[in-house]
N, C-alpha and C positions, 0 to 999 in steps of 0.2 A: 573310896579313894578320892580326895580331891583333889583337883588341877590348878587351884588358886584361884580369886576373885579376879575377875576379867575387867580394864583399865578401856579395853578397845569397843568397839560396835559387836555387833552378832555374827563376823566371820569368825570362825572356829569357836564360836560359844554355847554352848545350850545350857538352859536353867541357870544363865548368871557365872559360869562356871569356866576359864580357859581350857581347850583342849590342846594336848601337844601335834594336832593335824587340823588341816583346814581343806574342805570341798574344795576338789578342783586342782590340789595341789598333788606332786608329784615326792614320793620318799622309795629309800632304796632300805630293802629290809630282808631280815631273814625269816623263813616260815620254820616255825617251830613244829608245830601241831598240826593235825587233819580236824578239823570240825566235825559234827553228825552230819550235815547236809552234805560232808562230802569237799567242802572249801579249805582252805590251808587258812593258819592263824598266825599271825604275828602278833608284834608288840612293838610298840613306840611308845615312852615312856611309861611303861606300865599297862596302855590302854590298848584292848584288843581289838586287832584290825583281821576281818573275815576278810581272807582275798579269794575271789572267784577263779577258779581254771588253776591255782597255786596246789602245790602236796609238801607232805614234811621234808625236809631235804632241801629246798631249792636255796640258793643263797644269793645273796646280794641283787635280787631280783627291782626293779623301778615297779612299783604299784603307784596307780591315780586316787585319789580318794574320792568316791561316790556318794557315800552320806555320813555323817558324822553325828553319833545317837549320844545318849544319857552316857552310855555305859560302854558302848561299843561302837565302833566305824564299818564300813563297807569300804572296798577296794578291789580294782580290777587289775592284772598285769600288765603292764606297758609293753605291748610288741616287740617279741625279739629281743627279752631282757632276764630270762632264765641261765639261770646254770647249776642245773642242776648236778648233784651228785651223789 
């Protein structure tokens, strides 16, 4: 999947590539999926985001974003920002 030809510097870019998340940045999401490792899965425009301490179920949660790969992001939960159900 591509994210389009990137216009800006190398925040949220890898391999020449826009991402829809940028390191550092803060998104409110819902966790679809459990990972193998055990972390909760989202999606922001298509692009899966591993959130740590996240499970399937939680909704509308603020995740930070960690690292931002080829193919996939990391993300941690933002304190006191679950609700799950």
């Amino acid at each position: 999947m591509s994210y389009g030809q990137s216009t800006r510097g190398s925040a949220g870019t890898t391999g020449g590539f826009s991402k829809p998340v940028e390191t550092g940045k803060e998104y409110t999401v819902d966790v679809t999926d459990n990972g193998s490792a055990g972390d909760g899965i989202a999606r922001i425009q298509g692009l899966v985001i591993f959130v740590k301490n996240a499970k399937a179920g939680d909704k509308n949660i603020k995740i930070k974003i960690n690292s931002v790969g080829s193919r996939f992001a990391t993300a941690e939960v933002v304190a006191g920002s679950t609700d799950s159900t």
